[in-house]
N, C-alpha and C positions, 0 to 999 in steps of 0.2 A: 681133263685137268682137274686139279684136286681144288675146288671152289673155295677153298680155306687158305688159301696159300697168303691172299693178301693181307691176311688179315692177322698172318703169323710173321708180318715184317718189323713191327715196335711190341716192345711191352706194353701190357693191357695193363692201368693202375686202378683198380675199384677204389671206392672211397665211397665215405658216408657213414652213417652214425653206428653207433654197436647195435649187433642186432640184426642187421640189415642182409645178413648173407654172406658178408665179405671172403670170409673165410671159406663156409662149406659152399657158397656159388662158386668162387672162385676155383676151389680143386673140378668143380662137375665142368667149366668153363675150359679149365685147363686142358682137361681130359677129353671133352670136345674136341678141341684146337689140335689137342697132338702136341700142346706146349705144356715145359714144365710149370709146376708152382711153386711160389713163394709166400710167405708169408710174415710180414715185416715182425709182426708181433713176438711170433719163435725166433725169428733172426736173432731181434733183442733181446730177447732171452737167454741165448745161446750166447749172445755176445759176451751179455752183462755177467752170466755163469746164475742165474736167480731168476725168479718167477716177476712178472711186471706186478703185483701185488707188492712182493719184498723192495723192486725196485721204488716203488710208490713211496711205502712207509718208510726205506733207508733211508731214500735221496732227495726222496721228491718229484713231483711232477716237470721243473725244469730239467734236471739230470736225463730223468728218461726221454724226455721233449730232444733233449739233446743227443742225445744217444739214436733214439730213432731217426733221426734226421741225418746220421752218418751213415747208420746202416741201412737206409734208400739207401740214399748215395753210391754207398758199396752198391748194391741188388741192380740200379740202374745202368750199371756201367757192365754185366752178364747179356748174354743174347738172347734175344725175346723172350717173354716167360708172360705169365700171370702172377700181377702183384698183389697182392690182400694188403692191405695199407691198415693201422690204426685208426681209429675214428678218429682222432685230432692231428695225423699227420700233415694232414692239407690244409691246415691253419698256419703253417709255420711256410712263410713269403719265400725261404727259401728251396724248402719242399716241394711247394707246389711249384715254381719253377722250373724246378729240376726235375719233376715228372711232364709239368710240361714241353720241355722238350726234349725230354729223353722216351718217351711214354705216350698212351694215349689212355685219357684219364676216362674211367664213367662212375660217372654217381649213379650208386643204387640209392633209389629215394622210397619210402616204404610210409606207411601212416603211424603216428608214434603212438597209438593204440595198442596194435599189433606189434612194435617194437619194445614197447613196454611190456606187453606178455610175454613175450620171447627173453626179451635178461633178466626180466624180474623169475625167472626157472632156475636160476645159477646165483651164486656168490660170490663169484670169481672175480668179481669187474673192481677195481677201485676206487672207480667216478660217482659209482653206486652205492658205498657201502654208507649203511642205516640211514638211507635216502630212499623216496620214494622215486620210482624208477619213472614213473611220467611224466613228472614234477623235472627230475633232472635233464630229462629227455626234450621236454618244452625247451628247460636254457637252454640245453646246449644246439636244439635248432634254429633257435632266434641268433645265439651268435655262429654257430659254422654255415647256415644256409648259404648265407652272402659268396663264403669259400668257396660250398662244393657246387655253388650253381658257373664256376669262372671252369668247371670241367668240361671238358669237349664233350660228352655226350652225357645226358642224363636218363635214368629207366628207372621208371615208377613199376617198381615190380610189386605192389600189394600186397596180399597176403599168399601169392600164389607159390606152388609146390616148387623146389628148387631147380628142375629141370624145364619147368614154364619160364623161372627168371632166364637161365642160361639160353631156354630159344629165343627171347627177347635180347637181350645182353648181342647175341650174337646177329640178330638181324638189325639191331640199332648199330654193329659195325661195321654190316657188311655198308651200312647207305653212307657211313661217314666217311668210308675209304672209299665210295663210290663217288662221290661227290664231288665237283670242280673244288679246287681252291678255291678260295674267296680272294 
């Protein structure tokens, strides 16, 4: 018997700060599993018809807040997959809701050392821009931590190679779907 099987019954939702994996853990996670991926970020992208940059400076950070929060929604109601979620998705009460029970959430959780090396490489982010990226990084752990620790599982993956998060990732799932209900 194929030993993954249980573990491809809910969608997987990562969550946690940029940086962190979401994205390229999540296709290597996917790719494990045999399930597809998604990625909330392109979704919105794709939705909005513009880059989440253009969406930042047209509309604003509510608009987009808003927007990604439809399109879970959408992504959640598809059959199991791997979701790559926005850093600030799981902030929004109704979000994290609706990943929790549609979903099974984990927070990658990383040292914001090394997560600051990692975005401060790119100019892409909008949370970021002519900000220092550790500085931003601190806020915004002091306010989402409280969020992403309400996830069903959490993996300090450190600074380790992407395929070391994804064997962790996956052995932190096999124990939670092992595990009696509470």
């Amino acid at each position: 018997m194929d030993r993954y099987v249980p573990l491809r019954r809910r969608t997987i939702a990562l969550v946690g700060l940029m940086g962190v994996g979401k994205s390229s853990v999540g296709r290597r996670l996917a790719n494990a599993l045999d399930l597809p991926f998604q990625d909330a970020d392109a979704e919105v992208e794709a939705a909005a018809g513009r880059s989440i940059p253009d969406i930042f400076a047209e509309l604003g950070e509510p608009a987009f807040r808003e927007g990604e929060r439809r399109v879970i929604a959408r992504l959640l109601e598809q059959p199991p997959h791997i979701l790559a979620t926005g850093g600030g998705a799981f902030m929004n009460d109704d979000t994290r809701a609706l990943i929790k029970s549609k979903a099974v959430s984990v927070w990658l959780k990383a040292d914001l050392d090394v997560l600051a090396r990692r975005v401060g490489r790119k100019d892409t982010r909008p949370l970021l821009a002519g900000q220092d990226p550790l500085t931003v990084l601190e806020a915004q752990a002091q306010a989402r931590y409280p969020a992403y620790a309400q996830a069903d599982i959490t993996v300090e993956t450190g600074d380790a190679a992407h395929h070391v998060t994804v064997d962790q990732v996956i052995r932190a799932l096999a124990a939670y779907v092992e595990a009696p209900a509470p």
